[in-house]
N, C-alpha and C positions, 0 to 999 in steps of 0.2 A: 352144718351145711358145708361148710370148709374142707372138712378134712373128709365127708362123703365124697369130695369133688376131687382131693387130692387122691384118694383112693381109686377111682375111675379112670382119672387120667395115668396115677403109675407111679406117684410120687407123692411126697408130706415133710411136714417141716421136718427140723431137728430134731432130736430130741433133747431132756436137759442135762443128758450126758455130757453133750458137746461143750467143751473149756472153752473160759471166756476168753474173749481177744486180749490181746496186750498192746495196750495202749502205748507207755513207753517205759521203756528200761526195760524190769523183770516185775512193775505194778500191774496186778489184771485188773482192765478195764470194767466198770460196773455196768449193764445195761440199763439203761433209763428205769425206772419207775415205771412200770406198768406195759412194759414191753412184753411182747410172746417170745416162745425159742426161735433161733435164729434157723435161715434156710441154708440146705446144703446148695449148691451149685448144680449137683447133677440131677437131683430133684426140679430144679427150674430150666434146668433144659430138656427133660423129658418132658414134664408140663406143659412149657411152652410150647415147643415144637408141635408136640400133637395138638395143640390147638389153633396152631399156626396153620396146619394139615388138612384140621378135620377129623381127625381120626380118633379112634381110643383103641383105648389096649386089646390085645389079643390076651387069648384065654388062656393061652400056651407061649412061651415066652422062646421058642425055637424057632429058627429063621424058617419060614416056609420057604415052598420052590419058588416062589413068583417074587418074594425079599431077595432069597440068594441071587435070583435071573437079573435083578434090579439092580445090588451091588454089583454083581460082574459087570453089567453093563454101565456104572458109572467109573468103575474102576478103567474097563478099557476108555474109555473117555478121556478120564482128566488125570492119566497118571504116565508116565513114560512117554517115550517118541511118539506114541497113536495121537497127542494130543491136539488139538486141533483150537486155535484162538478166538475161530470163529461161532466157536460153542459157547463164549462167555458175552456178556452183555454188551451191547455195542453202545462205545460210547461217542456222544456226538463231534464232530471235526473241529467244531469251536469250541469246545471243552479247553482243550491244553493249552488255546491261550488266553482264554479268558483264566482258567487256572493261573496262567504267571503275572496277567492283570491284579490277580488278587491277591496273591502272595508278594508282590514286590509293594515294598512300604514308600514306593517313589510314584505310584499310582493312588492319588488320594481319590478323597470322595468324591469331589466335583468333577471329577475325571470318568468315576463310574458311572455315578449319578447321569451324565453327559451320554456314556455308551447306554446304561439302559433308560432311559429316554425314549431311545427310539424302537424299545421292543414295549408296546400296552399289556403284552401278558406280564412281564416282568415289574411295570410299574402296579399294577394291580394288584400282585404278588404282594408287594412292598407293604404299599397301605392297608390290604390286608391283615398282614403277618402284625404292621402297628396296632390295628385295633383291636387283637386277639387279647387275652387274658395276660399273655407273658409281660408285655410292651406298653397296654393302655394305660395312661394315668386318671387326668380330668378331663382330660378334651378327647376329641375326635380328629383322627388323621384323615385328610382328604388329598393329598396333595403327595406329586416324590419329593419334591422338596424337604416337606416337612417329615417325611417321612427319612431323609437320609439324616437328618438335623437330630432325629428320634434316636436313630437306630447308632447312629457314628460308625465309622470305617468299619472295625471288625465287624458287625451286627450285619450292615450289609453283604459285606462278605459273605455272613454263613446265608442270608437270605437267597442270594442268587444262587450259592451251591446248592440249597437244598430244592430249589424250583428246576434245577440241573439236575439232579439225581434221580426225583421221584419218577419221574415217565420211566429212568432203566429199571428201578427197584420194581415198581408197579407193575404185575404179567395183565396180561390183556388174552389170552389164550381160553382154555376152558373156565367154566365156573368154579371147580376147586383152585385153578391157578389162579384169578382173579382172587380171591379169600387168601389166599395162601401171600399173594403179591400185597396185599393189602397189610396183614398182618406185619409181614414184613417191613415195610415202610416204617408202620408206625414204631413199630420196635427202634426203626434205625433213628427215626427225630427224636424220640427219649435217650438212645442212647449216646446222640450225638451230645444233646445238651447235657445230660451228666458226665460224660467226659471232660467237657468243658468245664462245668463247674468242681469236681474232682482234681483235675490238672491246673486249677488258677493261681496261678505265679509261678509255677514248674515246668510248664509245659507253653510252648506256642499255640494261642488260641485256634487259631485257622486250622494249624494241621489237629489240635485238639478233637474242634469239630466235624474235619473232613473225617478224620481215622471213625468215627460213630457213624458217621452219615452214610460211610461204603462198607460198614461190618458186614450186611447180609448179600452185598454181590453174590457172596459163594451160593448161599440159598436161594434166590433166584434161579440163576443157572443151572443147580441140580432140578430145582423142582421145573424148568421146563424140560430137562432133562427127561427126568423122570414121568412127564406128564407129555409129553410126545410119545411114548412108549404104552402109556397107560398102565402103569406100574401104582399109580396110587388111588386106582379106581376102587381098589377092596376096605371096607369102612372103620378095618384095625388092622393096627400093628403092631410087630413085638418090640419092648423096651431097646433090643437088640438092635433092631431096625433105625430105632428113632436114635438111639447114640451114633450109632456110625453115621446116617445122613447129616447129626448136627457136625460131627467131626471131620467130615469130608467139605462140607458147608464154608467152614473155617479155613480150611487147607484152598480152596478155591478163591477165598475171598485173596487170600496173598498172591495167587498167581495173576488174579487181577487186576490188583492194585500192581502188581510187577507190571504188565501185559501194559498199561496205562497210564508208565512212569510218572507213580504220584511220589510224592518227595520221599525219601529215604527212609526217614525217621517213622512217619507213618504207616509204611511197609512192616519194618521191625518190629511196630506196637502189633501189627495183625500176627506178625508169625507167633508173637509172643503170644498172641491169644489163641491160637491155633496150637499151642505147644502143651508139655504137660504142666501138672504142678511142679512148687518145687525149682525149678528155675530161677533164672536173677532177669530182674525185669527193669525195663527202662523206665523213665519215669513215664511216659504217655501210656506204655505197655501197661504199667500198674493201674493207671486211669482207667484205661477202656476193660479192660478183663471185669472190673466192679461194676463201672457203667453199664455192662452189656446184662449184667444181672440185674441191676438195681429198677433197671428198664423192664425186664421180664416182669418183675415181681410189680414194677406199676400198671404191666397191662393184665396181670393178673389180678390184682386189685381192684381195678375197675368191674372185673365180672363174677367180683366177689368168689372169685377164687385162694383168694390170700389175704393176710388184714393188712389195714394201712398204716400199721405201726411193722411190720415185717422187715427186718436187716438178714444180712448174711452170716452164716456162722464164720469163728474166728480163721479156719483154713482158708476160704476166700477172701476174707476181707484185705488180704495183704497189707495190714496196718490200718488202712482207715476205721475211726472210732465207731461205736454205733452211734453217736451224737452223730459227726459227721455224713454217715450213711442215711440216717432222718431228716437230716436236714437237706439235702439232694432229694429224695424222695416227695420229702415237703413241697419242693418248687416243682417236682415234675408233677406230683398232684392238681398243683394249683393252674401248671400251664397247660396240663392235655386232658383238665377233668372234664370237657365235651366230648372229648374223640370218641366212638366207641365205635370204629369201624371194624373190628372182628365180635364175634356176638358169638357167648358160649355154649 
């Protein structure tokens, strides 16, 4: 059923052609006992994407008039002087400084704790996010209190960013934007937390989880793009089509993260993921480029699109083990095994 599905949407694992990773030195790493072939990268973003979409393959694999009309018109968009800032997701005015409230390590908890107080969606948020699967231990959280005592400084941090981002990620427009925004979301909260967990003790956690939290800006923005025009009203597309939206996707997400002067470093891990293989990558940039996959393949799993033993072949992994990559996947299993807001 698997690999029916992989076949429909336009992609399938590896094969077991594919050399094993190297773990370190010049020793090749073993995959676990009982593991399948590992996934290519471009296979997970063709998959993903059209399910992200809606869409499935086209029967003919050549850019139709209404693809080519589509590209031109995202190209004139978001590429040279025509471009326009107002095209990219707006973000809210209290954003940058609640930003520096949470990136300055001189703003403790009782300080946030303090400011979100006095927003009830935000504390609700909070004890929420405590009693989910990730957080819950033996008891039940009722209270912010206890909930910032749960969560400690970083934890909240990522809590408010990510109750900050969902309304931009999230399209509210047509019924394919609504699915399409939805998809996207959940892509970005797996991918934030496997960044995070990927990047631990290399990486600054905040900017960790911000760089995951804002991966799909770009995608958004095309797809209202694209969905103001009604360019994605036809019910396939060619493989063609779906690479270039993912790569243009990417390339947007930097100019927004630019556009929204989020830290530096954060920025560079997006170009890097927006960039080709092959390249020398920062340490966060190596984080997120695996997390952004490892995340695909969990919400493909979920709709038994992919098994839950699934890693990435050795050219993606950029070093990380398959143990390593299991073990990320493990917790993202365990922390969004309810979610199933895109339905395949």
């Amino acid at each position: 059923m698997i690999n029916f599905f992989r076949r429909w949407f336009g992609g399938g694992a590896a094969t077991s052609t594919i050399p094993l990773p190297v773990a370190r030195g010049d020793e090749p790493a073993q995959w676990p006992e009982g593991t399948i072939p590992p996934w290519q990268a471009s296979d997970l973003d063709l998959i993903f994407n059209r399910l992200a979409l809606g869409v499935a393959p086209a029967e003919d694999d050549t850019l139709t008039a209404n693809e080519q009309a589509a590209l031109r018109h995202l190209r004139d968009q978001f590429n040279g002087d025509r471009f326009d800032p107002k095209s990219l997701p707006r973000l809210p005015s209290l954003v940058p400084q609640l930003l520096r409230s949470l990136r300055s390590d001189e703003v403790g908890s009782a300080a946030l704790a303090a400011q979100i107080g006095k927003d009830p969606v935000l504390v609700g948020e909070i004890v929420r996010v405590c009693n989910s699967a990730m957080y819950r231990g033996s008891g039940t959280i009722d209270s912010l209190q206890q909930g910032v005592m749960l969560l400690g400084q970083d934890g909240l941090r990522r809590v408010v960013m990510q109750l900050v981002m969902r309304p931009i990620l999230q399209l509210d427009t047509t019924p394919m934007g609504v699915t399409a925004g939805q998809a996207f979301w959940s892509h970005a909260e797996r991918c934030a937390q496997a960044t995070l967990l990927l990047g631990r003790g290399a990486v600054d956690s905040f900017e960790a989880y911000l760089a995951g939290t804002v991966c799909n800006t770009g995608a958004v923005a095309v797809v209202r793009m694209l969905d103001q025009r009604h360019y994605l009203e036809d019910n396939a597309h060619s493989a063609r089509f779906i690479q270039a939206f993912a790569q243009l996707s990417r390339r947007v997400a930097v100019t927004t993260a630019r556009h929204w002067a989020f830290p530096e470093r954060v920025v560079q891990a997006l170009t890097e993921r927006a960039g080709h293989e092959g390249q020398q990558y920062s340490p966060l940039g190596r984080a997120l480029r695996v997390a952004d996959r490892l995340a695909m393949l969990d919400m493909l799993t979920d709709r038994k699109l992919a098994e839950s033993d699934a890693v990435l072949s050795e050219s993606d992994a950029h070093g990380y083990t398959p143990e390593q990559m299991l073990a990320v996947r493990g917790q993202l299993q365990r922390a969004f095994a309810t979610d199933h807001s895109v339905s395949a």
